[in-house]
C-alpha positions in Angstrom: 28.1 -35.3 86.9 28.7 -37.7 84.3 28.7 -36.6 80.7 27.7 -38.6 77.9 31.6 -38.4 76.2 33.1 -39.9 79.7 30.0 -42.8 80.2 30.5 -43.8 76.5 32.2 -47.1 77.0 31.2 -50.3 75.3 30.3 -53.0 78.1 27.4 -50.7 79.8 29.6 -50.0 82.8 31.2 -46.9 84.1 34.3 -47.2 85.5 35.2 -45.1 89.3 38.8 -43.9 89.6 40.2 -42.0 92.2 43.3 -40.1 91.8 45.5 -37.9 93.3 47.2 -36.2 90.8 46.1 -32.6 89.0 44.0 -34.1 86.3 42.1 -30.7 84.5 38.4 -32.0 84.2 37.0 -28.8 82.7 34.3 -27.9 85.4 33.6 -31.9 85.4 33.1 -33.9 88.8 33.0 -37.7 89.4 31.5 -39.9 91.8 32.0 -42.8 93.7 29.5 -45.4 95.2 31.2 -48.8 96.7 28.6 -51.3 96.9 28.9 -54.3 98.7 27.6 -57.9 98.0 24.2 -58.2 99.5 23.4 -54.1 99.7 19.9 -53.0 98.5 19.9 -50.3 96.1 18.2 -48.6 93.9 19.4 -47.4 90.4 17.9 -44.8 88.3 18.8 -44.6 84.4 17.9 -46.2 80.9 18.9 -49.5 80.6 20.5 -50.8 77.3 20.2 -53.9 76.2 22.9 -54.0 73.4 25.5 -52.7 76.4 23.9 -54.9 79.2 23.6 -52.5 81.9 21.8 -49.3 82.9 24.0 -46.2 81.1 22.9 -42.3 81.2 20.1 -40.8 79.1 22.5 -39.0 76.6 20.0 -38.6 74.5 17.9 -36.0 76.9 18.8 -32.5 75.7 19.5 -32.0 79.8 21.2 -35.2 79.8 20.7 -37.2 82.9 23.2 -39.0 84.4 22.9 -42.6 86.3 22.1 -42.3 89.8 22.7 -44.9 92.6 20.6 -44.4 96.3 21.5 -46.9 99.3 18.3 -48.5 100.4 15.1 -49.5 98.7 12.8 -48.0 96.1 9.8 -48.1 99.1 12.6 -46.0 102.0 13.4 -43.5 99.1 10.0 -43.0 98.8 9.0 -42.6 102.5 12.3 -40.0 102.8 11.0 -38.5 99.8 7.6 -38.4 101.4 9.2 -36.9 104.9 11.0 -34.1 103.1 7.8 -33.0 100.6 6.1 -32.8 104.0 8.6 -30.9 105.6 9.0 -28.2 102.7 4.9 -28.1 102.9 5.6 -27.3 106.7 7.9 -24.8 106.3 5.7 -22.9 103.6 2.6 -23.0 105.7 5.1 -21.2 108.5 6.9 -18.5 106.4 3.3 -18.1 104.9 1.9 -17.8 108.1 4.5 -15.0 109.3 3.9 -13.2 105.7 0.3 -12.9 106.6 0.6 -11.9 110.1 3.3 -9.1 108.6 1.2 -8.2 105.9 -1.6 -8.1 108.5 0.4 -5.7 111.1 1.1 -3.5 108.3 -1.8 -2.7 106.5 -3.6 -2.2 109.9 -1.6 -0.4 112.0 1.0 0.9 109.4 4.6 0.8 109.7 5.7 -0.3 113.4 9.3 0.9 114.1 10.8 0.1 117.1 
């Protein structure tokens, strides 16, 4: 994550560097993304017109950072779409062993085997 002291530069860009030397970065973590000419994306931040680019909301007390996804806004949404349903799934089936549990229990008491 990206705070608002290391995207503070005055062109609107953040610049990637990777390294190999022991560099203390106090709990901090970069990230990479290498995009190539003709690559859809899709970029989330505030963009700022007196820097010319999209920079991170250091103004949210939670501060978000810029984020880059490969692929367009209308595939994000259809993965975002597959993995809501998924979770949805996934609470009807622990809900559905809860009840039958709950159900076992309060009929026949505690089963030990």
């Amino acid at each position: 994550m990206l705070h608002s002291s290391d995207a503070a530069d005055d062109d609107g860009s953040i610049r990637f560097d990777f390294g190999t030397g022991s560099t203390d970065l106090n709990g901090r973590s970069f990230e990479e993304h290498v995009v190539e000419h003709g690559d859809e994306i899709c970029v989330f931040g505030t963009f700022s017109a007196a820097r010319g680019g999209i920079v991170s909301d250091s103004d949210n007390p939670l501060f978000q950072p810029a984020r880059l996804r490969r692929g367009s806004f209308d595939s994000l949404m259809r993965g975002l779409a597959w993995g809501v349903l998924g979770c949805a799934l996934g609470v009807l089936v622990f809900g559905g062993f809860a009840a039958a549990g709950a159900w076992i229990f309060f009929n026949f008491g505690p089963v030990f085997f």
